[in-house]
C-alpha positions in Angstrom: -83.8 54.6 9.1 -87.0 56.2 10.6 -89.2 55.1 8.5 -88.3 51.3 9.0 -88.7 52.3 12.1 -92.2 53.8 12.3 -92.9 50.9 10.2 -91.9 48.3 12.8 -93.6 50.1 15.5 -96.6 49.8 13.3 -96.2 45.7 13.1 -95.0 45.5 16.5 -98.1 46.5 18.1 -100.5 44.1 16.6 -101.8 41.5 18.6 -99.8 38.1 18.8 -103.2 36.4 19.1 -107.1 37.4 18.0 -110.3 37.9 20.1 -111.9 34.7 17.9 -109.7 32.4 18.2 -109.5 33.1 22.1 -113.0 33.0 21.9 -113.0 29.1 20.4 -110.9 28.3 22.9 -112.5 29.4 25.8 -115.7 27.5 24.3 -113.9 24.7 23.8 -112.4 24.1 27.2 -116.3 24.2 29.0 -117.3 21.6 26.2 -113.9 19.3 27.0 -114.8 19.2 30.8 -113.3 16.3 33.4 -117.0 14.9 33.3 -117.0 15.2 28.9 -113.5 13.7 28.1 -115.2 10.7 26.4 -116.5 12.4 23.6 -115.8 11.3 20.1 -114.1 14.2 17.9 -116.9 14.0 15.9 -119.7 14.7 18.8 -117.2 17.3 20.2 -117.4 19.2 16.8 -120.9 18.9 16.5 -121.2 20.5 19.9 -119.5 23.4 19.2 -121.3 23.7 15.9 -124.5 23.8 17.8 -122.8 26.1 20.6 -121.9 28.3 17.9 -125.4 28.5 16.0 -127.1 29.3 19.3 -125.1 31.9 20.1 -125.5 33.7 16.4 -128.9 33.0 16.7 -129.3 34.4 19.8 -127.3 37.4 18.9 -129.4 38.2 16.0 -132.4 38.1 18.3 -130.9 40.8 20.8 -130.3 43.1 18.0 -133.8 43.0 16.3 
């Protein structure tokens, strides 16, 4: 079957895990700090909501 074959080597060399999601994490781990751990959920998701903002903003800035 060597075209099964080509076709799994195909799938087999995706990623298991994306460059975003990594990304969310990361973020999220220097928001959840030993000094942070009493947020609410609901202030930790506004902080990265703001996190998030300020970075596209920023971004757009750079590239103008």
């Amino acid at each position: 079957y060597p075209g099964l074959a080509r076709m799994a080597m195909d799938y087999m060399a995706i990623q298991g895990s994306a460059t975003a999601v990594e990304r969310v994490w990361s973020s999220a781990s220097n928001t959840d700090t030993r000094n942070r751990n009493r947020l609410s959920p609901s202030r930790f998701e506004a902080l990265q909501f703001l996190k998030a903002g300020y970075r596209k903003e920023r971004t757009v800035q750079m590239t103008d």
